[in-house]
mmCIF file of the N, C-alpha and C atoms, coordinates in Angstrom:
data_MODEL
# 
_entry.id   MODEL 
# 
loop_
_atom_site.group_PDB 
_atom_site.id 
_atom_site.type_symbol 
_atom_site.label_atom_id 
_atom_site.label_alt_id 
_atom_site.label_comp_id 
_atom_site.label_asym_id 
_atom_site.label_entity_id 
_atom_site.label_seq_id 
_atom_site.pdbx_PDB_ins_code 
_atom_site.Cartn_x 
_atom_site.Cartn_y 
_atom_site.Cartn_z 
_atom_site.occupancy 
_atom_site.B_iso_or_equiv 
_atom_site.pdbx_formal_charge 
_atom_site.auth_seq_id 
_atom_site.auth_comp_id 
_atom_site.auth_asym_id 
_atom_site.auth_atom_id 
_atom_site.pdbx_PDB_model_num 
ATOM 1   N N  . UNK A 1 1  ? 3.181   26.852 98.065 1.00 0.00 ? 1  UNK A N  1 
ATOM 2   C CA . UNK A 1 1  ? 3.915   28.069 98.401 1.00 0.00 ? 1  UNK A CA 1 
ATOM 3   C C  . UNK A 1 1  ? 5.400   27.751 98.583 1.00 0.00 ? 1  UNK A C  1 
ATOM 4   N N  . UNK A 1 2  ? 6.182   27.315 97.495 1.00 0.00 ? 2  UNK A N  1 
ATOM 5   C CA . UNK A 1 2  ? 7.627   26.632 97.469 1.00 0.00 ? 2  UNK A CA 1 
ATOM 6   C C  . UNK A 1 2  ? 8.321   27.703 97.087 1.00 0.00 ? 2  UNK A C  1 
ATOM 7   N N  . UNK A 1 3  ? 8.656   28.094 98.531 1.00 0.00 ? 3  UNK A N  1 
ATOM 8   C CA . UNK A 1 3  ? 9.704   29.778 97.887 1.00 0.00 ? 3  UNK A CA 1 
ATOM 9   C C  . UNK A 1 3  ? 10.349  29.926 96.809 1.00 0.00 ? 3  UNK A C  1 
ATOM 10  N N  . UNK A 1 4  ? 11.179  28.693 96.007 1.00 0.00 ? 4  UNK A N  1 
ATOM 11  C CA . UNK A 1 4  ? 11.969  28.542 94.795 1.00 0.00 ? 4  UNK A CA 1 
ATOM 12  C C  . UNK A 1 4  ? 10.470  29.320 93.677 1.00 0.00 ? 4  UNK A C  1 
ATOM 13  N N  . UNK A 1 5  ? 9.554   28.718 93.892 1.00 0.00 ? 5  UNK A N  1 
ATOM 14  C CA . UNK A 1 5  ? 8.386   29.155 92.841 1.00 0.00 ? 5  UNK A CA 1 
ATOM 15  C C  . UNK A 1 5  ? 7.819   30.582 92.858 1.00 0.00 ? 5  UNK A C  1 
ATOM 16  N N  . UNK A 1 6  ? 8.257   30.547 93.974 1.00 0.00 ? 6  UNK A N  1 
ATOM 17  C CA . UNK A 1 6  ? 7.262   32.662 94.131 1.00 0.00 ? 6  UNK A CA 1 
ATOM 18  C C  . UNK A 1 6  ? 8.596   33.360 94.019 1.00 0.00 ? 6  UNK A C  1 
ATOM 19  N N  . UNK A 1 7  ? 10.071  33.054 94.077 1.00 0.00 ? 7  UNK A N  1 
ATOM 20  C CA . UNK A 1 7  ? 10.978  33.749 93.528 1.00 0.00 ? 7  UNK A CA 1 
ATOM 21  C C  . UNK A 1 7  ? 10.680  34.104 92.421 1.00 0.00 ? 7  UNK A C  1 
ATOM 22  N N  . UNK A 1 8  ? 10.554  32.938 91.856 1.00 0.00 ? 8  UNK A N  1 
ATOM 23  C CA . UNK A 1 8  ? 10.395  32.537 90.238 1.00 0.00 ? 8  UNK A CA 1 
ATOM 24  C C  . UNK A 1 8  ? 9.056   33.542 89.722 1.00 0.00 ? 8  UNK A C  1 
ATOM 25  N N  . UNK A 1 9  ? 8.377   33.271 90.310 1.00 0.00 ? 9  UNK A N  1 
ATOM 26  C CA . UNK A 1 9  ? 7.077   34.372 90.059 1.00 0.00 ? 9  UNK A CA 1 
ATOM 27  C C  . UNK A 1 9  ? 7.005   35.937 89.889 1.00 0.00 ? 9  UNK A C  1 
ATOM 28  N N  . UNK A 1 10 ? 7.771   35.990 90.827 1.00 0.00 ? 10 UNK A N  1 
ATOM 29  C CA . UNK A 1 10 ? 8.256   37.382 91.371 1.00 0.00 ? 10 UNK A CA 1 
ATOM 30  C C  . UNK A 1 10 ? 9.143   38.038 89.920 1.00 0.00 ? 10 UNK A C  1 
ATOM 31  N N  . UNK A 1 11 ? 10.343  37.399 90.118 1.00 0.00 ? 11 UNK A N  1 
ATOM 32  C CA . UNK A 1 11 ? 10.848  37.572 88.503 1.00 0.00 ? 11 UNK A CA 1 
ATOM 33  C C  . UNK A 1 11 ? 10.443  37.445 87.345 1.00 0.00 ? 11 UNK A C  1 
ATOM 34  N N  . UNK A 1 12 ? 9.155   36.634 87.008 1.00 0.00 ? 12 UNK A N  1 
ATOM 35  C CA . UNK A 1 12 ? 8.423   36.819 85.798 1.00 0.00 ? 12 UNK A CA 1 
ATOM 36  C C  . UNK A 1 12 ? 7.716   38.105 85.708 1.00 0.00 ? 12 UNK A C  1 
ATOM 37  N N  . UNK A 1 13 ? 6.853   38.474 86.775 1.00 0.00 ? 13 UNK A N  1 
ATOM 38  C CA . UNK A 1 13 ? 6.175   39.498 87.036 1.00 0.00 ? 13 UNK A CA 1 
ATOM 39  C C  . UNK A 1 13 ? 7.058   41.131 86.804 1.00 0.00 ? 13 UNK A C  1 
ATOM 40  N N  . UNK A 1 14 ? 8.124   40.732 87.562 1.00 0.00 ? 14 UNK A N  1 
ATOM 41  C CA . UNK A 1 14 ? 9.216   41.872 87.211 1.00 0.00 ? 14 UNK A CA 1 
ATOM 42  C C  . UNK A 1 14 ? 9.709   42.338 86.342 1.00 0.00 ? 14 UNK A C  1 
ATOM 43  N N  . UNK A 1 15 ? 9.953   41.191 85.042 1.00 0.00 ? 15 UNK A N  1 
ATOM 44  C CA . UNK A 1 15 ? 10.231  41.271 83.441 1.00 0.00 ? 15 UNK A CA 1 
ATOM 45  C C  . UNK A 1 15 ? 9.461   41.590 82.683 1.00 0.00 ? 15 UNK A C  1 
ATOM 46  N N  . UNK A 1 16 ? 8.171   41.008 82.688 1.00 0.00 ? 16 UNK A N  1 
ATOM 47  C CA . UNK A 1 16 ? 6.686   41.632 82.385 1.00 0.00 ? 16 UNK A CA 1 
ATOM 48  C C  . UNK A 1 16 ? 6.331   42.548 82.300 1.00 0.00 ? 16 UNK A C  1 
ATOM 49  N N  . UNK A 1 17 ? 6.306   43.267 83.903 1.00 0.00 ? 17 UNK A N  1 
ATOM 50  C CA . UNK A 1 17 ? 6.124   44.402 83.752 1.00 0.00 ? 17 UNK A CA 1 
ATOM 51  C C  . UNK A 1 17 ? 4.191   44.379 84.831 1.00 0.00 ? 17 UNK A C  1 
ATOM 52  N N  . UNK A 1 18 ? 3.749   43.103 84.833 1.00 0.00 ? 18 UNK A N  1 
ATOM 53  C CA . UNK A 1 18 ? 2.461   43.243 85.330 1.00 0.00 ? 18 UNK A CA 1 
ATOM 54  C C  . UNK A 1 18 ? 2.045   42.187 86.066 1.00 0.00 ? 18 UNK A C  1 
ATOM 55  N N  . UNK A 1 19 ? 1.072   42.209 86.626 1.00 0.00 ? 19 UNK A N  1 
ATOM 56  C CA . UNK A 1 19 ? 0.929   40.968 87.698 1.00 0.00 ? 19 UNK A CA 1 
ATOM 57  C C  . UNK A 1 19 ? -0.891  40.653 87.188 1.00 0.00 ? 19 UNK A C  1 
ATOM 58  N N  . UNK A 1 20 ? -1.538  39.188 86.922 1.00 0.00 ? 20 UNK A N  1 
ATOM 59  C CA . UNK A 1 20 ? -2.584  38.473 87.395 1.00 0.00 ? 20 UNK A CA 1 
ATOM 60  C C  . UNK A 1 20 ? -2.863  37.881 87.868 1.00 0.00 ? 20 UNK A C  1 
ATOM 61  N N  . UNK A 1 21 ? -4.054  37.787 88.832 1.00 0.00 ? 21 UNK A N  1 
ATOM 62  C CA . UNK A 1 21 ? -4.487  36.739 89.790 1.00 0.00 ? 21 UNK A CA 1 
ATOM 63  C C  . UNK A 1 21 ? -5.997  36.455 88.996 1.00 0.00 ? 21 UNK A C  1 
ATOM 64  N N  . UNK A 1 22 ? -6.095  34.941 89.014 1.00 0.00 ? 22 UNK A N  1 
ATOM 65  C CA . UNK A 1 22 ? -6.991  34.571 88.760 1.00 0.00 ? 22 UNK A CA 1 
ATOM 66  C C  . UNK A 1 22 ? -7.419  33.433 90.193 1.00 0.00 ? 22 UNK A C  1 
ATOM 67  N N  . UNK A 1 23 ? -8.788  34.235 90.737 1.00 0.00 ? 23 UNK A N  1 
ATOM 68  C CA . UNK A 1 23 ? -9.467  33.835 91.744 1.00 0.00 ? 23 UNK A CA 1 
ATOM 69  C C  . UNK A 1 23 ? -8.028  33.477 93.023 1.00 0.00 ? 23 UNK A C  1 
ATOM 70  N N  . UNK A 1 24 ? -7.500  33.692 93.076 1.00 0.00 ? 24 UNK A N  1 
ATOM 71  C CA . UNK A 1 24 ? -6.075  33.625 94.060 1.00 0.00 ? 24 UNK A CA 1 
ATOM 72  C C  . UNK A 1 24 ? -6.433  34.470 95.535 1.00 0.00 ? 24 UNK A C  1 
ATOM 73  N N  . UNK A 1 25 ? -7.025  35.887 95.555 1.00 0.00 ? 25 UNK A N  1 
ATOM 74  C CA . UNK A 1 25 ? -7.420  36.591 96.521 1.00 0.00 ? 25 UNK A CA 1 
ATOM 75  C C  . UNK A 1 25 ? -8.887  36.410 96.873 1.00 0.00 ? 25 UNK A C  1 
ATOM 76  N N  . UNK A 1 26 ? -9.630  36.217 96.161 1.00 0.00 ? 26 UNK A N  1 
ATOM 77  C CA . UNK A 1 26 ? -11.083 35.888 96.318 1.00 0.00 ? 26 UNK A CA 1 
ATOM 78  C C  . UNK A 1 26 ? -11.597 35.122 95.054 1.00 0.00 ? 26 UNK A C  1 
ATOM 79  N N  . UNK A 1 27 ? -12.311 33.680 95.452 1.00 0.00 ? 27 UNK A N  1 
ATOM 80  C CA . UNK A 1 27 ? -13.214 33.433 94.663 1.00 0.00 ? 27 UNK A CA 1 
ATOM 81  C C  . UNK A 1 27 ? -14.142 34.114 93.808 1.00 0.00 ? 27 UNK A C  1 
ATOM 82  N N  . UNK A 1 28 ? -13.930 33.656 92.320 1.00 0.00 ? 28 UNK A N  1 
ATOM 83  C CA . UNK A 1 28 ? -14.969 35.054 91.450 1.00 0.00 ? 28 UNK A CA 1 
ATOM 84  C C  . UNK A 1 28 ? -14.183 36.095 91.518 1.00 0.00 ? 28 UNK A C  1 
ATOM 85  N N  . UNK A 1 29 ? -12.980 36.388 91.699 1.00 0.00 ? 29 UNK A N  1 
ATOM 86  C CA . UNK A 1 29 ? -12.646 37.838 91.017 1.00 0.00 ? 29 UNK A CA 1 
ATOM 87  C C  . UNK A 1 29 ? -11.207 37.466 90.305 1.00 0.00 ? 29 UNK A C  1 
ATOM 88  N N  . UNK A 1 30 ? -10.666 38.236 89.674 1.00 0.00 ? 30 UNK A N  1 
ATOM 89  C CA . UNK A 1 30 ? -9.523  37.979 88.624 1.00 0.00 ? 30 UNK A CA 1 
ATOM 90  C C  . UNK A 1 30 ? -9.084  39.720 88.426 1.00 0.00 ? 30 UNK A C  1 
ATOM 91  N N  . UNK A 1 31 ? -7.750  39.563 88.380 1.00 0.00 ? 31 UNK A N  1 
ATOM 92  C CA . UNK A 1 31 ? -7.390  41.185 88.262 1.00 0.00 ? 31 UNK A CA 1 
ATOM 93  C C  . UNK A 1 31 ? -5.593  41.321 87.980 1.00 0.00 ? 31 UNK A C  1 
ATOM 94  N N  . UNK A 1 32 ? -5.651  42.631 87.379 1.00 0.00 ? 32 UNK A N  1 
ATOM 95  C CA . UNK A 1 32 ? -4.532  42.740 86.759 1.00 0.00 ? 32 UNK A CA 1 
ATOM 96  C C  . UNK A 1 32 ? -3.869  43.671 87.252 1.00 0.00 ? 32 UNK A C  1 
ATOM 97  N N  . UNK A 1 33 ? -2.793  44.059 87.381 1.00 0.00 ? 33 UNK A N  1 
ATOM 98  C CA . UNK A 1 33 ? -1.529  45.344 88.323 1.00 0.00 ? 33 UNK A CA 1 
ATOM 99  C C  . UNK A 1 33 ? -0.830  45.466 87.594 1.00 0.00 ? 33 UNK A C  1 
ATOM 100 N N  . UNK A 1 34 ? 0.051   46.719 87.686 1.00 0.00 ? 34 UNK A N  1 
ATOM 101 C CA . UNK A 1 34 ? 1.160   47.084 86.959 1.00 0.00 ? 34 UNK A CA 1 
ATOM 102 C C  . UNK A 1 34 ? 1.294   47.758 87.803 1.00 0.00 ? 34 UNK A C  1 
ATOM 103 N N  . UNK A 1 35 ? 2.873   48.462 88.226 1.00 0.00 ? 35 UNK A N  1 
ATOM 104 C CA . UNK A 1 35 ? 4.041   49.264 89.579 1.00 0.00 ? 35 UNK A CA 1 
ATOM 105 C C  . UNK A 1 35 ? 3.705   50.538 88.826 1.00 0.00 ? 35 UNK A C  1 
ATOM 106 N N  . UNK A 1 36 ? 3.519   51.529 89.647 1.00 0.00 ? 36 UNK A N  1 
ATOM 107 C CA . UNK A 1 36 ? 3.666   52.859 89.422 1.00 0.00 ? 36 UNK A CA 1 
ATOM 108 C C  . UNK A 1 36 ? 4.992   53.372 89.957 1.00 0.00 ? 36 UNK A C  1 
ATOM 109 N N  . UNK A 1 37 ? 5.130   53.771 88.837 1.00 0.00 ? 37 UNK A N  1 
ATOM 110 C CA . UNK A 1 37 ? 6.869   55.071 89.082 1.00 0.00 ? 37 UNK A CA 1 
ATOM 111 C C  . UNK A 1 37 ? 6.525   56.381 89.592 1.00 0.00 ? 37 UNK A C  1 
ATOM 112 N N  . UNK A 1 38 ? 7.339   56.898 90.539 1.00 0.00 ? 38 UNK A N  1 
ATOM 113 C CA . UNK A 1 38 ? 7.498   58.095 90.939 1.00 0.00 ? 38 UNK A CA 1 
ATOM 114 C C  . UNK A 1 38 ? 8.080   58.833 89.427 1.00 0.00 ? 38 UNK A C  1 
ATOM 115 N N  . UNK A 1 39 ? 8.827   60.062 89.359 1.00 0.00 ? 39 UNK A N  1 
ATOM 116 C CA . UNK A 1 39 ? 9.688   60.944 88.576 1.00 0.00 ? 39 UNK A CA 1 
ATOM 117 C C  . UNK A 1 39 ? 11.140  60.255 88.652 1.00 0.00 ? 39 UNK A C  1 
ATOM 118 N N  . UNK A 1 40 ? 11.859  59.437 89.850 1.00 0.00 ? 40 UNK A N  1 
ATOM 119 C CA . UNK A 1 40 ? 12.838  59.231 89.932 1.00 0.00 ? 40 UNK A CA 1 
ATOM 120 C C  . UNK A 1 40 ? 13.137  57.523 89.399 1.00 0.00 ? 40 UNK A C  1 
ATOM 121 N N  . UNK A 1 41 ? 11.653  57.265 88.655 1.00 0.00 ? 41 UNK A N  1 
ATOM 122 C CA . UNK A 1 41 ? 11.545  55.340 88.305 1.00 0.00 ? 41 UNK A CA 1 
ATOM 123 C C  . UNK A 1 41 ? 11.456  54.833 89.887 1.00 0.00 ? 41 UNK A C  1 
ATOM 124 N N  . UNK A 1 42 ? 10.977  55.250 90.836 1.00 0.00 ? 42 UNK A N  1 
ATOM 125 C CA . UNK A 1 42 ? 11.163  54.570 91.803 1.00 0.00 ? 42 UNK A CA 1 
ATOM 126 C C  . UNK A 1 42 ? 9.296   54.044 92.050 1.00 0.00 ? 42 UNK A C  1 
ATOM 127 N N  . UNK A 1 43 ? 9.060   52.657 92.397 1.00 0.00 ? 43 UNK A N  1 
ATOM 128 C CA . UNK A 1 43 ? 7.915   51.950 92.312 1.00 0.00 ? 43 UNK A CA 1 
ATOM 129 C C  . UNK A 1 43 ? 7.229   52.906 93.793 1.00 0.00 ? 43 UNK A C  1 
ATOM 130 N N  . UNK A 1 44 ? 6.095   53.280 93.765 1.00 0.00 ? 44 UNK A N  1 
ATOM 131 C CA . UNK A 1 44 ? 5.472   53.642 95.267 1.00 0.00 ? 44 UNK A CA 1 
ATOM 132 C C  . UNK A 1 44 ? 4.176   53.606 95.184 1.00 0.00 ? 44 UNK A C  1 
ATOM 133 N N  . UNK A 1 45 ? 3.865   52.354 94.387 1.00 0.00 ? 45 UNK A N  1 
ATOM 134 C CA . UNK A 1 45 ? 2.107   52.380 93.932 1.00 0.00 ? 45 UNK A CA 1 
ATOM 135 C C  . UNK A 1 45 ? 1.910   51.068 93.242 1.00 0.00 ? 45 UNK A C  1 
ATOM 136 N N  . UNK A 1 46 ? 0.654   51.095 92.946 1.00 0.00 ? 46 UNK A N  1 
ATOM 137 C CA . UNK A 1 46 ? 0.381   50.233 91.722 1.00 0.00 ? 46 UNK A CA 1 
ATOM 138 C C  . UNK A 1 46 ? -0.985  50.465 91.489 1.00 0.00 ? 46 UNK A C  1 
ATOM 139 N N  . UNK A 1 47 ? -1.448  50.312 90.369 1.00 0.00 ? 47 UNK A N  1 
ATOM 140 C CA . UNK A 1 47 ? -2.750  50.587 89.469 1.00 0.00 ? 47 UNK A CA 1 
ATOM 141 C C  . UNK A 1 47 ? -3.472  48.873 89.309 1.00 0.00 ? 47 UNK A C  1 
ATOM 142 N N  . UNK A 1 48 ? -4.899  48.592 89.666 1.00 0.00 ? 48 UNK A N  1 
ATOM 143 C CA . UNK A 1 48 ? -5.385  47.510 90.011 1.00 0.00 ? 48 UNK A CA 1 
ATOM 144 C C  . UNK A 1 48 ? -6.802  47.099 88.891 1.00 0.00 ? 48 UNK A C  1 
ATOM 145 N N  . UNK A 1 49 ? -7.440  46.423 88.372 1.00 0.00 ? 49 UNK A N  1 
ATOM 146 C CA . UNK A 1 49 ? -8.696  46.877 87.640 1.00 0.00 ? 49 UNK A CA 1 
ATOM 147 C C  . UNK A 1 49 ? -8.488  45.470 88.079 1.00 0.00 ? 49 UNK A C  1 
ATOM 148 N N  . UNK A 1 50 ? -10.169 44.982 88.541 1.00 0.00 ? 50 UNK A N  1 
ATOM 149 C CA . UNK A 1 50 ? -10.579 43.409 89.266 1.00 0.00 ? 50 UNK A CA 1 
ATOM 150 C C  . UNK A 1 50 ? -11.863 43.466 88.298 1.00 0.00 ? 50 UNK A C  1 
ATOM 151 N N  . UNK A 1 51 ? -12.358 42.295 88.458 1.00 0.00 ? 51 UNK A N  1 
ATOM 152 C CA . UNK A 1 51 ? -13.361 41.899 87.699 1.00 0.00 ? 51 UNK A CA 1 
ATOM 153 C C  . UNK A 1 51 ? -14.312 41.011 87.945 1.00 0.00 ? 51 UNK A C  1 
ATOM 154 N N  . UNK A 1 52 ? -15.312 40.192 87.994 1.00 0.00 ? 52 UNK A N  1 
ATOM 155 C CA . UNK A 1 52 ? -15.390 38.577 88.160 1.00 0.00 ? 52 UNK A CA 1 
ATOM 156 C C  . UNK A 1 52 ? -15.443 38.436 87.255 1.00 0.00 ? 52 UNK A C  1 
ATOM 157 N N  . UNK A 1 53 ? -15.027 37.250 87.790 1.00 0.00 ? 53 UNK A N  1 
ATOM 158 C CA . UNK A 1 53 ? -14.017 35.859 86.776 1.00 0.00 ? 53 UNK A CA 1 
ATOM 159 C C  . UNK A 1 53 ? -15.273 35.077 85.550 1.00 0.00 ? 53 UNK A C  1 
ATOM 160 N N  . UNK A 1 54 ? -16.365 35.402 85.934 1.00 0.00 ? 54 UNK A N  1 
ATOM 161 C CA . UNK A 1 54 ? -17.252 35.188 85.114 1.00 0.00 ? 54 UNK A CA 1 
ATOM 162 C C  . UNK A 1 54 ? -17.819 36.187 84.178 1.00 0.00 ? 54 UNK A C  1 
ATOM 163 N N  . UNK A 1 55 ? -17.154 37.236 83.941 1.00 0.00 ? 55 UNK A N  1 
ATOM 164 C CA . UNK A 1 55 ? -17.545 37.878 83.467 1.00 0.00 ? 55 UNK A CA 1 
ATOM 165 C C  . UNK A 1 55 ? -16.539 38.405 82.279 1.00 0.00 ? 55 UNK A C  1 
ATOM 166 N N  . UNK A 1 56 ? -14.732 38.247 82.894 1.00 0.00 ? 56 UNK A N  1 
ATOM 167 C CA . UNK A 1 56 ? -14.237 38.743 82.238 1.00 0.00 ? 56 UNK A CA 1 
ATOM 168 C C  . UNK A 1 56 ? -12.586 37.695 82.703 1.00 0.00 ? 56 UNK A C  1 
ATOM 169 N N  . UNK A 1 57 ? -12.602 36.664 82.427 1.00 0.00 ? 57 UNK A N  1 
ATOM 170 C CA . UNK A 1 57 ? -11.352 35.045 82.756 1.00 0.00 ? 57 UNK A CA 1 
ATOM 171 C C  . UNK A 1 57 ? -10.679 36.147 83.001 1.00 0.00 ? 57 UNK A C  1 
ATOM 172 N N  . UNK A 1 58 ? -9.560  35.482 83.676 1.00 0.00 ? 58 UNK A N  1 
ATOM 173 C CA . UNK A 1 58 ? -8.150  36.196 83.659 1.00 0.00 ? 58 UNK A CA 1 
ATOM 174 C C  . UNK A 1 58 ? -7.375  36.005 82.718 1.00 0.00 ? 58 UNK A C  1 
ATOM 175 N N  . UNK A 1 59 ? -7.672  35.123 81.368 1.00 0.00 ? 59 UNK A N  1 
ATOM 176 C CA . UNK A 1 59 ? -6.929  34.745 80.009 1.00 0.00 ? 59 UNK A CA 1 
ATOM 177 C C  . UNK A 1 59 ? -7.252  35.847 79.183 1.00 0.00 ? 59 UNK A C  1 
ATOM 178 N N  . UNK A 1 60 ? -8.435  36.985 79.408 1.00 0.00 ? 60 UNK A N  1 
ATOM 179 C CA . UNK A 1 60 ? -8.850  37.807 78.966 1.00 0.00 ? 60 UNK A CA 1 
ATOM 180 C C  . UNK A 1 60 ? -8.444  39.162 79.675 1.00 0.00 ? 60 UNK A C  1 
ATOM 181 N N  . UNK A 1 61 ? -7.590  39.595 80.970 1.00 0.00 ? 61 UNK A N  1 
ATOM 182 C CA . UNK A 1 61 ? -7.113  40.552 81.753 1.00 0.00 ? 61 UNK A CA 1 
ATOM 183 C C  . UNK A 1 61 ? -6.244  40.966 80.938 1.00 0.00 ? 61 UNK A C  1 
ATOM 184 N N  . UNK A 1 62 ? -5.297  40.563 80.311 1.00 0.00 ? 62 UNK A N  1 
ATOM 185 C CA . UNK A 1 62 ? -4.094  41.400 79.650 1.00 0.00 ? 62 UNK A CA 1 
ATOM 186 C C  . UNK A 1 62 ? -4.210  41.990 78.503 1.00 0.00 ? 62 UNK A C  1 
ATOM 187 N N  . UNK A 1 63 ? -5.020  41.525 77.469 1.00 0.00 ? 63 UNK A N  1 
ATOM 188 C CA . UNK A 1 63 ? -5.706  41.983 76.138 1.00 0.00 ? 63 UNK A CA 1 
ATOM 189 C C  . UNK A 1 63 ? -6.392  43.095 76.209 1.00 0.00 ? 63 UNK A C  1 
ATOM 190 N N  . UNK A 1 64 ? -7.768  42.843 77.426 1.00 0.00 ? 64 UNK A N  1 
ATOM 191 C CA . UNK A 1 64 ? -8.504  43.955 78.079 1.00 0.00 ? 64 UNK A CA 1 
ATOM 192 C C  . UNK A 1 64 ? -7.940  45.383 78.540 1.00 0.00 ? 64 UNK A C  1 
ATOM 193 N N  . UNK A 1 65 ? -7.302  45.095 79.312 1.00 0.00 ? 65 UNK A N  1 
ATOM 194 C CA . UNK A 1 65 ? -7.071  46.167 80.294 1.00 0.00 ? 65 UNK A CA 1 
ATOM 195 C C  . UNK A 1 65 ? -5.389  46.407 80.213 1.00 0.00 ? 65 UNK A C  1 
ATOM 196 N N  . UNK A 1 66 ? -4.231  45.818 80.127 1.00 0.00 ? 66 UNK A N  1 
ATOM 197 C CA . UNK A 1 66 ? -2.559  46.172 80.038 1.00 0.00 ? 66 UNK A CA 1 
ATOM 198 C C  . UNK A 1 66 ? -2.676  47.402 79.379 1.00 0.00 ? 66 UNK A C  1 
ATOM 199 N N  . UNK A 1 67 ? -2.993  47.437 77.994 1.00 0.00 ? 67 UNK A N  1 
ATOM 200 C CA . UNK A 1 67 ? -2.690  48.730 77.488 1.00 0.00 ? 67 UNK A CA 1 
ATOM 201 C C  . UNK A 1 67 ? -3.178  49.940 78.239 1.00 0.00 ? 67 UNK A C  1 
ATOM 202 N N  . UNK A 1 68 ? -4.299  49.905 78.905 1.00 0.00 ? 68 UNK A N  1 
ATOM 203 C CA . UNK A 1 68 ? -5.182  50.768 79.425 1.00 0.00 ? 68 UNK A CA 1 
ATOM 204 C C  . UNK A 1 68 ? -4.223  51.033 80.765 1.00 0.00 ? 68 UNK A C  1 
ATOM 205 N N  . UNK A 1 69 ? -4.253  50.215 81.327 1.00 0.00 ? 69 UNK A N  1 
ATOM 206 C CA . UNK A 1 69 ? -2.725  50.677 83.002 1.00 0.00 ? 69 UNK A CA 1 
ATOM 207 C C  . UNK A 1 69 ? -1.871  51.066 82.368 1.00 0.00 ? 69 UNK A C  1 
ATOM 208 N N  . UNK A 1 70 ? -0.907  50.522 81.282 1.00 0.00 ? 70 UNK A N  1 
ATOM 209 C CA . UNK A 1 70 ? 0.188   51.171 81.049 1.00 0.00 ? 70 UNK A CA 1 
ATOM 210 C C  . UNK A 1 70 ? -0.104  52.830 80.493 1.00 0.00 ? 70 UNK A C  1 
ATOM 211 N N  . UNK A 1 71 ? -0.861  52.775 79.865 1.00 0.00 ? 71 UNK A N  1 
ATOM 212 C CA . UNK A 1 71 ? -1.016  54.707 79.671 1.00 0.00 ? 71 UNK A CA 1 
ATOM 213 C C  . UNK A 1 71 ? -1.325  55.433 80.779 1.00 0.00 ? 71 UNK A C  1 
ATOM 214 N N  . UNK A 1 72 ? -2.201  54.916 81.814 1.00 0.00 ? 72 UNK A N  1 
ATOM 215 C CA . UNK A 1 72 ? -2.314  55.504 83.007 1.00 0.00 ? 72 UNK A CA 1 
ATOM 216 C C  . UNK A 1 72 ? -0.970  56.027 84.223 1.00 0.00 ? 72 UNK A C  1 
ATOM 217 N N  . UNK A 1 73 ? -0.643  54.622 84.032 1.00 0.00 ? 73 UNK A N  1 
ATOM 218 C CA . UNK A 1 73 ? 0.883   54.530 84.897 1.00 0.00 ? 73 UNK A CA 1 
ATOM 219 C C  . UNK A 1 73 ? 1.950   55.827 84.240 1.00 0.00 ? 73 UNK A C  1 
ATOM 220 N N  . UNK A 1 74 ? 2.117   56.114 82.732 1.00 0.00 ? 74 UNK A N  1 
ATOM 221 C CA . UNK A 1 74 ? 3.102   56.665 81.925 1.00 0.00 ? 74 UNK A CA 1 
ATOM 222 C C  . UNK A 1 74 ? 2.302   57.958 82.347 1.00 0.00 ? 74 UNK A C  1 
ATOM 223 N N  . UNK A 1 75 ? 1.361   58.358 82.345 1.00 0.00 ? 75 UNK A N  1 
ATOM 224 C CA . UNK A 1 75 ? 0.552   59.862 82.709 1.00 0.00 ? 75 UNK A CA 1 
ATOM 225 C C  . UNK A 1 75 ? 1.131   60.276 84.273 1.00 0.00 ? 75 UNK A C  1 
ATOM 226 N N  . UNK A 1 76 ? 0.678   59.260 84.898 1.00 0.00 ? 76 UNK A N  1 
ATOM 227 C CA . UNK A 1 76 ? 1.159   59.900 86.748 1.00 0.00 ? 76 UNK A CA 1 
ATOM 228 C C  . UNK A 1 76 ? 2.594   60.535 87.023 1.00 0.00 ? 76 UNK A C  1 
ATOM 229 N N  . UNK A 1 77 ? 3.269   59.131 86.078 1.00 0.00 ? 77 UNK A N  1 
ATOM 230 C CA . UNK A 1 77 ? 4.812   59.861 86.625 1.00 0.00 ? 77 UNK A CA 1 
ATOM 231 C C  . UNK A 1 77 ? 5.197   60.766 86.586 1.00 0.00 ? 77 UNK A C  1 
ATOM 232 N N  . UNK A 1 78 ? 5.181   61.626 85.562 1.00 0.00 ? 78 UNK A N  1 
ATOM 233 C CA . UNK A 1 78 ? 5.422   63.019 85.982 1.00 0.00 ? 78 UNK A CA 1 
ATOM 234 C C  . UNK A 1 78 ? 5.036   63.797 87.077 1.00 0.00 ? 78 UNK A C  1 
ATOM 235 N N  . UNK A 1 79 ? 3.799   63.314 87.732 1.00 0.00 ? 79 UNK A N  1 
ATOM 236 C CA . UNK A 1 79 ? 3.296   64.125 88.555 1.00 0.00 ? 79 UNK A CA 1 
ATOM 237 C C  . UNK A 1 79 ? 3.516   63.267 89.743 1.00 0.00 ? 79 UNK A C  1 
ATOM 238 N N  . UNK A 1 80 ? 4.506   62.644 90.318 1.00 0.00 ? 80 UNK A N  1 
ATOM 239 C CA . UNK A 1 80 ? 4.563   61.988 91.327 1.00 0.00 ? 80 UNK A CA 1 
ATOM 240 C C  . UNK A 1 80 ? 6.112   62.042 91.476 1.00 0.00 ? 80 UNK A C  1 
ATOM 241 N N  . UNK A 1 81 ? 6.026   63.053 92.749 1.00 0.00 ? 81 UNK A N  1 
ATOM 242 C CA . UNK A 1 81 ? 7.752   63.358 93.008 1.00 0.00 ? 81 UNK A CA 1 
ATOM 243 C C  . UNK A 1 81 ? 7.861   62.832 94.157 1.00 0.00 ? 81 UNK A C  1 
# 
C-alpha cells in the first residue's frame, strides 16, 4: 500500500474510465466499476457487476461486461440531476 502506487492506480483507473479487482475485496470474487455521471458530468455513483473468480477471471471482466456498464452508465445520465 505505497501511496506513490495507489496514486498511480488511481490515475490509471481515471484515464480508463473503469476499475477491477481481482479477489482484492473478497477471496473468489472479481468485479468491474465504471463512475456514473449526473446531467452536469459530475461522478455520484458507480455501476458494479462481481462474479467468482472461478467462474468468470478478472482477465475476462472487461471483454464481458465494460461494454455492458458503459451503455448503462450513458442511459442514467440524463435522468440524474
Amino acid at each position: 500500500t505505497d501511496p506513490d502506487e495507489l496514486i498511480e492506480e488511481f490515475r490509471r483507473v481515471r484515464a480508463e474510465g473503469y476499475a477491477i479487482i481481482d479477489q482484492e475485496l473478497e477471496i473468489g470474487l472479481c468485479s468491474i466499476a465504471v463512475p456514473v455521471e449526473n446531467d452536469r458530468g459530475e461522478t455520484i455513483a458507480a455501476l458494479n457487476i462481481g462474479a467468482p473468480a472461478a467462474i468468470v477471471p478478472a482477465a475476462e471482466m472487461k471483454e464481458r461486461y465494460l461494454k455492458l456498464l458503459q451503455e448503462t452508465k450513458t442511459a442514467l445520465r440524463p435522468l440524474l440531476r
